[in-house]
N, C-alpha and C positions, 0 to 999 in steps of 0.2 A: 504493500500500500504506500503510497506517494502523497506527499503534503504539501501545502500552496505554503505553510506558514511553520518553521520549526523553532522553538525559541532554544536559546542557551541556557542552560539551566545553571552547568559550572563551568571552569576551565582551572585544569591542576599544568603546570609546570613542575618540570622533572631534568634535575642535570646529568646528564650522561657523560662518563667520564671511562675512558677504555681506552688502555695503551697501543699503541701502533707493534707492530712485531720488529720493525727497527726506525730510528727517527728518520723522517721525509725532509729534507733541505733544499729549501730554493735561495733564492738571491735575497728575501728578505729574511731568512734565519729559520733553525731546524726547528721542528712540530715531531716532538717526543708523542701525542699522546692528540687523541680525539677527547676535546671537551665540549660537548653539546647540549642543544637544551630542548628536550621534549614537549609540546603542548599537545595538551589532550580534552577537547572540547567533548563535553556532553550534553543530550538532548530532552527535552522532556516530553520529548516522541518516541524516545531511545535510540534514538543513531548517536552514535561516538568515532567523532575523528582527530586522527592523528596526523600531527605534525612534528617536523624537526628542524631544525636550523643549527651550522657550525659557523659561530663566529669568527672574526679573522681583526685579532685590533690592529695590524696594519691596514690593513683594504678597508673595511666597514667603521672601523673603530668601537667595533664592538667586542665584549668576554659575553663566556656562559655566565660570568656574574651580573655584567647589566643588562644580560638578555634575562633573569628570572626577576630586579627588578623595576624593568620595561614593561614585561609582561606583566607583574604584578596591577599594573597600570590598564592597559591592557584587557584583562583579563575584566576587571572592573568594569571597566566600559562596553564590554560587549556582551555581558551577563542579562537576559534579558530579552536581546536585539533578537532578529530573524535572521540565522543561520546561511537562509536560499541566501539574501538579497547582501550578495558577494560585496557590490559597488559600492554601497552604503557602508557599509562596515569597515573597509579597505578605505573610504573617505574620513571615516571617522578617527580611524586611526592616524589617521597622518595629520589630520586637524589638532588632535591630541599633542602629536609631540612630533618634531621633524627628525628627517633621518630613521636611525634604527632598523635600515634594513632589514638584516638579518632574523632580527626575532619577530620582526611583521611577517615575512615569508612564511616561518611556522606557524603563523594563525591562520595566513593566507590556506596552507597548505592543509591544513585540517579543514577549514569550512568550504573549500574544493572537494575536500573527501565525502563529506557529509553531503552536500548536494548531488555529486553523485553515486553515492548509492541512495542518494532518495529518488531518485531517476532512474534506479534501477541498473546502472551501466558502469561499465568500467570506465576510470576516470579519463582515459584516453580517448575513447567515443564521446562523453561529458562535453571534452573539447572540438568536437567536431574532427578528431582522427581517425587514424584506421590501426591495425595492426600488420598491413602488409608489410614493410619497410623492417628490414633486418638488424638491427642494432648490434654493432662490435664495438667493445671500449677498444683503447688505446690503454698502454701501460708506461708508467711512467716512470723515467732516472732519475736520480737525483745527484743534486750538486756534490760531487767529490773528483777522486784526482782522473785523470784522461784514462790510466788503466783501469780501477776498480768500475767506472761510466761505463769502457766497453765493455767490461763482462757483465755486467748487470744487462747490456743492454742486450748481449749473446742469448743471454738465461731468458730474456725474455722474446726472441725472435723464436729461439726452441723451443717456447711452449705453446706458439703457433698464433702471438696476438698479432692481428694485420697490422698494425703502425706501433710506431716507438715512438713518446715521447721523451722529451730531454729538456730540465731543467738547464739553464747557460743562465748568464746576467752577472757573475763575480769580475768576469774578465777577460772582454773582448780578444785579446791576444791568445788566452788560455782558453778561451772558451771553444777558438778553432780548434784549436790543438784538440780538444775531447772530441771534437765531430769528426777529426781525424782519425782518430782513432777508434770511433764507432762504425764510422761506417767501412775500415780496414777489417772490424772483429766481424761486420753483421753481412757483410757484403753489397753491392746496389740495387736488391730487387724490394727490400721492404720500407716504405716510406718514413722518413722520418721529421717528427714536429718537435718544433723548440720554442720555447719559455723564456723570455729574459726576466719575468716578472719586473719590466720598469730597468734593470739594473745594468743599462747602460747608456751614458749620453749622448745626445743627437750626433754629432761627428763620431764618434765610436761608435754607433749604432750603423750607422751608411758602411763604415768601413767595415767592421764585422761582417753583415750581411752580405756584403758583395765579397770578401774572404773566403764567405760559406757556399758560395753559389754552386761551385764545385761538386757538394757534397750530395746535392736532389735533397734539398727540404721543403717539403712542402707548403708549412709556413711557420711565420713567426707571430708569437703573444706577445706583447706591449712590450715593445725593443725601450724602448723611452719613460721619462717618469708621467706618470697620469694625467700631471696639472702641465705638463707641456704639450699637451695636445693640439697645441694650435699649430706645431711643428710637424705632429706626426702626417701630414699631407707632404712636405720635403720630404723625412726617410722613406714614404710610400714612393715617390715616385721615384727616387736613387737607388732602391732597393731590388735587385734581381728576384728576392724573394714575398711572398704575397705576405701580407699585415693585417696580423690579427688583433681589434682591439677587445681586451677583457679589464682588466679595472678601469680605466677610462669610459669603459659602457657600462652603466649602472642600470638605469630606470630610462624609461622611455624618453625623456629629454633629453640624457646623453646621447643616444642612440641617433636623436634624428639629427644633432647638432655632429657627430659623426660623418654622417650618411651625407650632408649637407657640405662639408667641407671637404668633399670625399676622399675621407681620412683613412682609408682602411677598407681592404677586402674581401675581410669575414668579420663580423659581432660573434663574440662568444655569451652567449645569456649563462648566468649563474642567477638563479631565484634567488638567493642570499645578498646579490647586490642591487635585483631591480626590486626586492620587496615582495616578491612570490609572484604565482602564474598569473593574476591576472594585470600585473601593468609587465609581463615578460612576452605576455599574447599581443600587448602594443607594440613592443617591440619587432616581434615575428613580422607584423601587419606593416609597416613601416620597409622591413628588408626585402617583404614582398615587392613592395611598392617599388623598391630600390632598382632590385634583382640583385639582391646581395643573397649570399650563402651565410649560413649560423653555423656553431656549433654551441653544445647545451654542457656543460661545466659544471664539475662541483667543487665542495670545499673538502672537510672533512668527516663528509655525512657517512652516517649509516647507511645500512639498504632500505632504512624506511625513507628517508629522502629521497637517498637514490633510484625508489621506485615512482616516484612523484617525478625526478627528472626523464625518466625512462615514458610516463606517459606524455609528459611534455611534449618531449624527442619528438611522438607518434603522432602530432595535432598536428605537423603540419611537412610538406616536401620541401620546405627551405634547409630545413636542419638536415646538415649532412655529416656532421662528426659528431664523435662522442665519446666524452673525457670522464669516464666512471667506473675507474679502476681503484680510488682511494679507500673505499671499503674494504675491497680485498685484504690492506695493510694493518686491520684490524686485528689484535689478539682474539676477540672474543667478538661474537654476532649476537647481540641483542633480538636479533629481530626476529617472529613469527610469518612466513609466507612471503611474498613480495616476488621481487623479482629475486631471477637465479642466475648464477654465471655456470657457463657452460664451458667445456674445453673451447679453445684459440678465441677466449675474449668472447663470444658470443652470448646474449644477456635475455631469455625471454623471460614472458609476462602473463599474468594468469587472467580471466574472464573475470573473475570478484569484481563484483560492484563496488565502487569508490577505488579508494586506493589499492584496497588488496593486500594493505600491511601494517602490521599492527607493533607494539610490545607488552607480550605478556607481565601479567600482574607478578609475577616471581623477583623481576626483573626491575618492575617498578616500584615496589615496597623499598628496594635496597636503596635507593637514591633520593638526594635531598631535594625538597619536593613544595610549591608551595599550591593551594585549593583556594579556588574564589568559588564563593555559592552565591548565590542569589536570595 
């Protein structure tokens, strides 16, 4: 049975905290450990949805500490409201307090779940998708020295995932030198994507790039710092290789202020920096518009996110990559159903109405936790 009207009855926030099985290093500094923050909206229809968000205080500038209390905020305010009517709520919050990406996404990302399976549909169809379209993560290096990169990057061509990503951005000279020596370990048939995260400057950046050109990379994430974006239209056009902008595209402003400057090749959406699916769907609509190509990005989500990005992925044929290997690096899997990884990176997805992913009650009694009731 399907409802015109579901109110929120509570909303509990929950920190998740679960070590990586060894620390991830990019150009902004090593990530020992997934700290994330659960939201778990409930209904007094009885639908219960879940979200998650990993925040990132260099990119969002948020912790799991001021995303539980943001949310505590949050949670307050939407206690009550009608669940369906997405746009209103998603206004509301941002009227509330600016910014705070990241823990808006997990509200976002729950009150997508609950509509739909009040509609009865898997969140993917919800969005006007399909399931045809085959999703393979990428897997990703991380920044250390040119030898230990390429054998990481060996172990990971030999376990059959289509693309390598590669963290770069400490240092342009050294940076070749790793790509040197990746693509000597991996050979030239499997493609390979790189990451500066920001961590190189405009003339370093032209120069690196055109260094690398040699190597077949596919393309490159935010060669340059974020707030110099008015530049990234110069490294685009000096660049042999295509230009991906991710922390520079946030929210759909970013996005079109991108597209307009025609700064960049690909937009990579991360629900954590535009705020969740639904101002990531304006972004989509806009790259249509463009005929720009996406790809769909995470942080250090679980596979309950990661199964919200995986519906995303399927709402529309602009999204052609997909960066959702960071769960893998998890000690331990919190999560109940969702999606699955398959051997060589292949990711599918089950018919469950709404998200399809949950975290059991075992799981969530152990973490510090805060309940808003109404």
């Amino acid at each position: 049975m399907s409802f015109a009207h579901i109110t929120i009855s509570s909303v509990s926030l929950y920190k998740l905290f679960i070590p990586l099985k060894e620390p991830f290093i990019i150009s902004l500094g090593p990530i020992p450990n997934a700290e994330n923050v659960i939201v778990v909206i409930k209904t007094a229809e009885g639908i219960t949805g879940f979200g998650e968000c990993s925040p990132f205080m260099s990119i969002n500038g948020e912790s799991a500490g001021t995303c539980m209390e943001v949310g505590r905020y949050l949670g307050k305010l939407l206690v009550g409201k009608n669940a369906l009517d997405i746009e209103d709520n998603i206004v509301a919050m941002d009227r509330l307090i600016y910014g705070n990406t990241s823990i808006k996404s997990a509200f976002d990302m729950a009150l997508y779940d609950i509509a739909a399976q009040n509609a009865g549909v898997p969140l993917y169809r919800f969005l006007g998708g399909d399931n045809k379209k085959i999703v393979y993560t990428d897997y990703t290096v991380s920044i250390s020295t040119p030898e230990k990169m390429a054998a990481d990057a060996l172990k990971i061509k030999e376990q059959g995932y289509p693309a390598i990503k590669i963290k770069l951005g400490s240092n342009g000279a050294l940076d070749v030198m790793r790509i040197k020596a990746i693509r000597e370990a991996v050979g030239n048939e499997i493609p390979l994507r790189i990451d500066a995260n920001q961590g190189w400057g405009v003339e370093e950046a032209i120069k690196t790039l055109n260094a690398l050109a040699p190597y077949g990379i596919q393309h490159c994430e935010e060669p340059i710092a974020r707030w110099a974006f008015m530049q990234l239209p110069q490294v685009r056009k000096q660049s042999p290789i295509k230009i991906m902008s991710d922390e520079s595209c946030g929210d759909e402003h970013d996005a079109e202020r991108l597209i307009n400057l025609q700064a960049c090749d690909y937009l990579n959406i991360k629900l954590g920096k535009s705020g969740g699916i639904f101002k990531a769907l304006k972004i989509v609509d806009m790259a249509t518009a463009a005929d720009l190509h996406l790809q769909v990005g995470a942080f250090m989500e679980s596979r309950l996110a990661m199964t919200a990005f995986v519906h995303f992925a399927l709402s529309s044929p602009q999204i052609v990559h997909f960066d959702f290997d960071t769960a893998l690096m998890f000690k331990q899997d919190p999560v109940t159903d969702g999606i699955q990884y398959a051997p060589n990176g292949l990711i599918t997805i089950t018919e469950t109405p709404g998200l399809g992913a949950t975290i059991g009650e075992e799981w969530l009694q152990k973490m510090e936790n805060i309940v808003i009731i109404s």
